[in-house]
N, C-alpha and C positions, 0 to 999 in steps of 0.2 A: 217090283218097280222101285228101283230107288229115285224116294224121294229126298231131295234138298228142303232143308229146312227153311223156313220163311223170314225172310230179313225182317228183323224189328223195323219199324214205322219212325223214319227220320223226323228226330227233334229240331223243333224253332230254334234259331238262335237268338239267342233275347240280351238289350244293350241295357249295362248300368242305369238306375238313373239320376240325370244329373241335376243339380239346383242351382247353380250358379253358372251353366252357360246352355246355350241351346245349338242340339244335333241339326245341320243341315246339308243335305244329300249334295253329291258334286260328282260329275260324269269322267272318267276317267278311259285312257283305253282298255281295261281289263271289266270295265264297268263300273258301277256307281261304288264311291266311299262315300264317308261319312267323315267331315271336319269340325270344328267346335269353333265356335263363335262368342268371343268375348260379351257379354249381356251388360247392358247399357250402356253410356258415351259419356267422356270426357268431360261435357260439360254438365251434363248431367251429376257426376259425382262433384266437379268445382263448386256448382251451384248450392248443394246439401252440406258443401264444409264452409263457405262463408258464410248461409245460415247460420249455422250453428256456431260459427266463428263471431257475426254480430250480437246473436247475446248470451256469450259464453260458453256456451255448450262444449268445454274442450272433449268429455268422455267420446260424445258424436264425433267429434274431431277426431280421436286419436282415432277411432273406429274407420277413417277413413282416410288413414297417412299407412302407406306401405311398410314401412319399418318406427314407428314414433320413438325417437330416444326417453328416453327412461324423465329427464327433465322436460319433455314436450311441454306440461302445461307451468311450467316455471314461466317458460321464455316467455310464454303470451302474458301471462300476470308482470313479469317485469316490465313487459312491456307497459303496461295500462299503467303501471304503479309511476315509474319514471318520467309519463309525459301526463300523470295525472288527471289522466280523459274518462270524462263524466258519461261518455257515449262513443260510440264506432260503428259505423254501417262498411259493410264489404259487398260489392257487389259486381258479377261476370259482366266485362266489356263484350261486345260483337266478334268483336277481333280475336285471331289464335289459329295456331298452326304449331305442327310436328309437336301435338303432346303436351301444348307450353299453352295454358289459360291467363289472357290478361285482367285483369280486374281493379275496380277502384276503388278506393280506402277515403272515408271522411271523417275523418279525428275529429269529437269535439273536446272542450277543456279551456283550462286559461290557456293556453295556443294550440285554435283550434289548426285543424292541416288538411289535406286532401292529398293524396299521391297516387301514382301508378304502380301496382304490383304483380307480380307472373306466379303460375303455380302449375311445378312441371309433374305431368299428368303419366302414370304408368300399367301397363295391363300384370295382374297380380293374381294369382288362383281365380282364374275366369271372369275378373271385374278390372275395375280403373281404381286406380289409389292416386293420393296425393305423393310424389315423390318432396319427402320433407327435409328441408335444412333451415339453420336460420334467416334465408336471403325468403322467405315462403311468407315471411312477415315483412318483413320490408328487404327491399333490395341490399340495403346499403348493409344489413346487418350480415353476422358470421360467428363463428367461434371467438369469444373473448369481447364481441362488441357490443355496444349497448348507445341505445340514443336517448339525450336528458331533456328537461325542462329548465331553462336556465332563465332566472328572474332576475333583474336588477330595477334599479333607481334609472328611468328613465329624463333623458335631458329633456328642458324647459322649452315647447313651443315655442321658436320668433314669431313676434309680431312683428310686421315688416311693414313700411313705407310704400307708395306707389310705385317709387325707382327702383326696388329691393331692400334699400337699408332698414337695419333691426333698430326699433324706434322703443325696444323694452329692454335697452341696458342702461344701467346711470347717467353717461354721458347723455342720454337722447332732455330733448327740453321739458321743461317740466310741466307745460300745459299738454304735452302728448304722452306721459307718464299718467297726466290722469285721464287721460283716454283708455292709455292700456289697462288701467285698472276696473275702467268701466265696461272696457271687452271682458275680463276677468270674469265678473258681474254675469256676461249677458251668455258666455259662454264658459262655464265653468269646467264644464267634462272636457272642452278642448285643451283651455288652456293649464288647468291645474295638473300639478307635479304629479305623476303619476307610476308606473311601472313599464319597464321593459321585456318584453320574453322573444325567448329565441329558442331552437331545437338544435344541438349541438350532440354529436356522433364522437365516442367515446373508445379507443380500446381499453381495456384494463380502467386506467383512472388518467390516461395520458389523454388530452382533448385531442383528434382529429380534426375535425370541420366542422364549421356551422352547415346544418343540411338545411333549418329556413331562420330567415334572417326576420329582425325583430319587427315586424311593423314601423309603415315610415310613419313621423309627427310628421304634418302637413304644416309649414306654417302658415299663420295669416295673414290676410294681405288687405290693411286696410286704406284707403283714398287719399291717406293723406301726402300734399305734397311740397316738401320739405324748403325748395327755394321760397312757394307760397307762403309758407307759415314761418319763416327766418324774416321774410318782408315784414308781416304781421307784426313780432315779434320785435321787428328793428322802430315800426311805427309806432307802438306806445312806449318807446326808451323816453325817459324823462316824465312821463304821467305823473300825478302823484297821487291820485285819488283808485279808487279800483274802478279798474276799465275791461273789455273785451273787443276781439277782434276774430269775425266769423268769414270764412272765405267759401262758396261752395260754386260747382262747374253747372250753369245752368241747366246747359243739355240731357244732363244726366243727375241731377242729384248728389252729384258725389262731395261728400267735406272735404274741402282741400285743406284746410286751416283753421285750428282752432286755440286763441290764445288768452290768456286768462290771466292778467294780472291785478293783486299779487296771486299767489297761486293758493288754492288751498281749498279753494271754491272753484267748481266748474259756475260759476255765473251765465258764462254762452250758450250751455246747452240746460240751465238746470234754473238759471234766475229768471223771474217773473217783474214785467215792469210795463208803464202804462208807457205804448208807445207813439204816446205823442203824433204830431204831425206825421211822421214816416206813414201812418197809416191811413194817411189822406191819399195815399198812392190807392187802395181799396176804397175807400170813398168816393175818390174821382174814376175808377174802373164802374164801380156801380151805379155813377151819375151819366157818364160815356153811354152806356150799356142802355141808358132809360131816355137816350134822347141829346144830353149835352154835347157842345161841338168847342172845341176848342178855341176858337172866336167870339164865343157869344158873349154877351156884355153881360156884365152884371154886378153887383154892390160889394162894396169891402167896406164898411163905416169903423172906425175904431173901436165902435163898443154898440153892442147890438142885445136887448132883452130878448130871452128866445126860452118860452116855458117858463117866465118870471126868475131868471136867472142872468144875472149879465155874465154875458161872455165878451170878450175883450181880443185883440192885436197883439202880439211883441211890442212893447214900449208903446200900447195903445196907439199904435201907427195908422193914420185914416188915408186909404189910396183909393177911395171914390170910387166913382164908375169903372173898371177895368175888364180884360179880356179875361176867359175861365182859363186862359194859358196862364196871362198873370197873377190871377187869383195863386193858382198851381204855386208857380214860382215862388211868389211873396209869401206865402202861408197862411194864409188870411182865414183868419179862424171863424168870425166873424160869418163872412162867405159861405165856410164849407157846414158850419154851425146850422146857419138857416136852410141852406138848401138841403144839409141831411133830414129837417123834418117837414120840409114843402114837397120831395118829390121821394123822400128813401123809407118810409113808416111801412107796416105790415108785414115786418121780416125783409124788405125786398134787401139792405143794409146788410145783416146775420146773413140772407145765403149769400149772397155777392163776396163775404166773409170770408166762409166755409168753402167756395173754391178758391181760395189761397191758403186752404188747412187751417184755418181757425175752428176750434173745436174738432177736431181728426185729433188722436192720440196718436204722435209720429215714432217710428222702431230703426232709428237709425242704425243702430248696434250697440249703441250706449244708453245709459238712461238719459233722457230726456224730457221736460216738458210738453204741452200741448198749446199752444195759439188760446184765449181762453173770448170768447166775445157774447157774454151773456144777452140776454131777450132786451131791449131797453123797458124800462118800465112808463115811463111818459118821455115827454118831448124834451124836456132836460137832460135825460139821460141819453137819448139820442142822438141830439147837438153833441154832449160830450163825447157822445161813441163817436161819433162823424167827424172829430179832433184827434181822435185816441187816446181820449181820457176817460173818467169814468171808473167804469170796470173793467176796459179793456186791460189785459195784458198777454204780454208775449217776450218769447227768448230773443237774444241778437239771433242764434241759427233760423226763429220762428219768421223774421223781421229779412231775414238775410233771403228766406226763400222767397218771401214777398216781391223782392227786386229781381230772384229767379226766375221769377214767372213773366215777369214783363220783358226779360232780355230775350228768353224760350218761345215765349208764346203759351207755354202751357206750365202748373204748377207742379213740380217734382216731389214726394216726398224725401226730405235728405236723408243720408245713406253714409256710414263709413265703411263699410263693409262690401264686398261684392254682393250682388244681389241675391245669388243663390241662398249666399247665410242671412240674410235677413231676416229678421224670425216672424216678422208679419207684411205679409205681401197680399193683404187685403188694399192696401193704399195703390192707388193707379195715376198715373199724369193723368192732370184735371186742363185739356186745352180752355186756354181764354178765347174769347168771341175777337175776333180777328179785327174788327173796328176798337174792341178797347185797347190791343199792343199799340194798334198803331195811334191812339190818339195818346197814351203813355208814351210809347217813346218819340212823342214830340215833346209832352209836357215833363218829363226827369231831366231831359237835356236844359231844358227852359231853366233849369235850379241854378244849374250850376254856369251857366252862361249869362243869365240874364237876373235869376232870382236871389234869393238870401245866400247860396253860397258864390256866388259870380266874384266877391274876392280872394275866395282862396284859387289858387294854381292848380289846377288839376289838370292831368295829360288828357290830350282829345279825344272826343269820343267816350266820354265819363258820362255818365248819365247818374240821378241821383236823387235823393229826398231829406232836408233838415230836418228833425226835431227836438223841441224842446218839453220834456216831459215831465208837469208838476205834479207833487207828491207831498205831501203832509198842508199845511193850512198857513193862512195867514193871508195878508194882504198882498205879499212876494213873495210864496214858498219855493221851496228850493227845486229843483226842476235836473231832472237827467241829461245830458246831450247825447243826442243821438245824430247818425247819420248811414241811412242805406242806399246802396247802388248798386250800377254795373258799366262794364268796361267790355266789352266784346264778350267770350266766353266764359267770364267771372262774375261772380255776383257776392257783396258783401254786406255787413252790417257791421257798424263800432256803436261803444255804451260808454259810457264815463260816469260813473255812479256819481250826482250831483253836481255835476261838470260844469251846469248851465245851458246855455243858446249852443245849440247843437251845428249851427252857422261858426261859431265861433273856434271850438271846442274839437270834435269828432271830425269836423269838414277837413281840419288841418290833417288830421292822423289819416282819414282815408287818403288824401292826396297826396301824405307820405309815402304809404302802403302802395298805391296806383306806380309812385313814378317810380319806388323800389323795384317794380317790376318791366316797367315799360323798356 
């Protein structure tokens, strides 16, 4: 029998195996093969190299660039060196197709940046590699290019006028130079001299382009306004004594004008001074407020004991029985003497005050005073308060908003500055009770039509308040002129350091100032 020998027992075929991609079966017409599958994705490897790219990690990196040139980690260190960034986060956008991962870059440093960058993605011995060039780092870069940090001496903030004009060069006046030096003051990191930086693309050492441009200075833009304060400014020509002149826009708070002669002293926002009558406008708002009618009858004697202190008239002038309009008018010290301690005691006097910012610390933009109207201690110092004497004191701007509030209706804290920069915005519009406007603006017009100022000329429609304000001693001490008002949308205040009767004196300057504008 011949036998055939017995076939050896067919061997497995057995596949390499592999670590970096994975076998998976595909049906074909001859029957199943086997294709290889690149292991992991795209974004997957972008995600692990800007890791490693945000805190430095270049080894990881080049570990994960298809071909890295031999300077790979030069370029990234030049880079940090040149735009001398303290920090960089890189991070995969949503976005990306054909291979190409977008991603965001956030520079910080003295200019700090943010950009959009790509990073084209390649399959490489069974994975995804960074396909690397300089453009991998920022777009803009290349062979031979290089982006800088460029410093300079950056230009001086304008302070600018309400109309635009820059109110911080020489020619501007010199009561608004010391405005701008008190914005200086209130705003230092804006306005002081500072530096400029910009990021500026380089080939070799030849400048190409600026890639981001230096931060803009914002200038400032404060209230004031300039026909305003030329009026001002025209109204105390000829003074001789140091005087001020404060203009602000009822409605809003805002400094239209601030003028200060001679110069050297902000007196308007910064002097303290007992304001006299003008502050019979708060007297008679707190006596309105408790009952008083503009009609009612009542006493003006030329000389009245009140607390064992004689208080007295202008030239000891007795006008008897009169209306509380006339009282108003005439300034009857006498009058508003007694009645501040027959009906105003227990504080009711101090709050009736403090809503027109007496004692409020005001943040106009500049430095400024505060309205000051201490406790009265007895009924003398009362009387006094209820004159504006005493201890009262206040600035023309404190004086100026006083008449703002009567033209408004409600008291504004003043303001040169737009509001947003104001650096304390704890002060709110304080409305007045709607019976004291309107019995105020019967009685300010009363001033100037009928009372102590009725012979100066003022344009219609003036409303207003005399004062004369004494300060040091004697039997005739010397006395301030003062004079506060408003005119439709404006509200003002004038001073004359020892001027005198403020009838005489400030009445004329304001009705300079009025008709300069009319």
């Amino acid at each position: 029998m011949n036998l055939q020998p017995e076939s050896p027992p067919r061997r497995k075929r057995r596949w390499p195996w592999v670590t970096a991609a994975v076998l998976v079966p595909a049906v074909a017409a001859a029957g199943t093969i086997w294709v290889l599958r690149t292991k992991g994705t795209p974004e997957e490897t972008a995600d692990s190299y800007l890791s490693a790219w945000s805190v430095q990690n270049y080894a990881r990196m080049r570990e994960l660039v298809a071909d890295p040139p031999a300077d790979f980690e030069r370029w990234h260190q030049r880079f940090r060196n040149d735009l001398k960034l303290t920090g960089a986060t890189f991070k995969r956008d949503a976005s990306g197709s054909d291979g190409v991962i977008a991603f965001h870059a956030g520079l910080t440093g003295p200019k700090s940046w943010t950009y959009e960058g790509r990073l084209k993605l390649v399959e490489r011995g069974g994975g995804w590699k960074v396909d690397w060039t300089p453009a991998a780092i920022n777009p803009s870069l290349k062979q031979g290019r290089s982006l800088r940090l460029v410093t300079e001496k950056a230009a001086t903030v304008p302070v600018l006028a309400a109309d635009g004009s820059r109110v911080d060069t020489p020619d501007a006046p010199g009561s608004v130079l010391q405005l701008v030096e008190g914005l200086k003051q209130t705003y230092p990191d804006r306005l002081a001299d500072g530096q400029s930086r910009r990021i500026d693309l380089y080939q070799g050492e030849q400048f190409l382009q600026t890639v981001v441009k230096p931060a803009e200075r914002t200038p400032l833009h404060t209230t004031i306004d300039l026909k305003v304060h030329r009026a001002g400014a025209a109204a105390l020509d000829g003074v001789r004594k140091p005087a001020s002149l404060v203009a602000v826009r009822p409605s809003t708070g805002e400094i239209l004008s601030v003028v200060n002669k001679p110069g050297g002293f902000n007196r308007a926002l910064l002097g303290k001074y007992p304001p006299g009558s003008t502050f019979k406008v708060v007297t008679a708002s707190a006596l309105v407020a408790d009952g008083a009618e503009a009609d009612e009858q009542v006493e003006c004697p030329a000389e009245q004991n009140i607390g064992g202190f004689p208080f007295h008239n202008a030239g000891f002038h007795d006008y008897g029985r009169l209306s509380f309009r006339d009282a108003f008018a005439h300034s009857c010290n006498t009058t508003f003497g007694a009645m501040g301690v027959a009906k105003l005691g227990n504080g009711r006097l101090a709050e009736v005050a403090g809503a027109f910012g007496f004692g409020s610390a005001i943040t106009p933009g500049v430095p400024a005073v505060k309205a000051e109207f201490p406790a009265p201690k007895d009924d003398t110092d009362l009387a006094s308060a209820s004159i504006g004497q005493g201890r009262v004191l206040a600035s023309p701007l404190n004086m100026a908003s006083v008449a703002a509030a009567i033209a408004d209706g409600s008291w504004r804290p003043p303001r040169l500055v737009a509001q947003k920069l104001v650096p304390d915005r704890t002060l709110r519009p304080r409305p007045l009770e709607d019976g004291v406007v309107r019995a105020l603006r019967e009685l300010m017009p009363a001033v100037v039509t009928d009372g102590t100022a009725q012979a100066v000329k003022f344009p219609s429609g003036t409303a207003g308040k005399t004062g004369t304000a004494e300060y040091g001693s004697g039997k005739e001490p010397p006395a301030h002129s003062w004079f506060i008002g408003y005119r439709e949308d404006l509200a003002f205040a004038v001073i004359v350091e020892g001027g005198g009767a403020g009838s005489a004196v400030a009445a004329p300057i304001a009705a300079r100032f009025l008709s300069a504008l009319s």
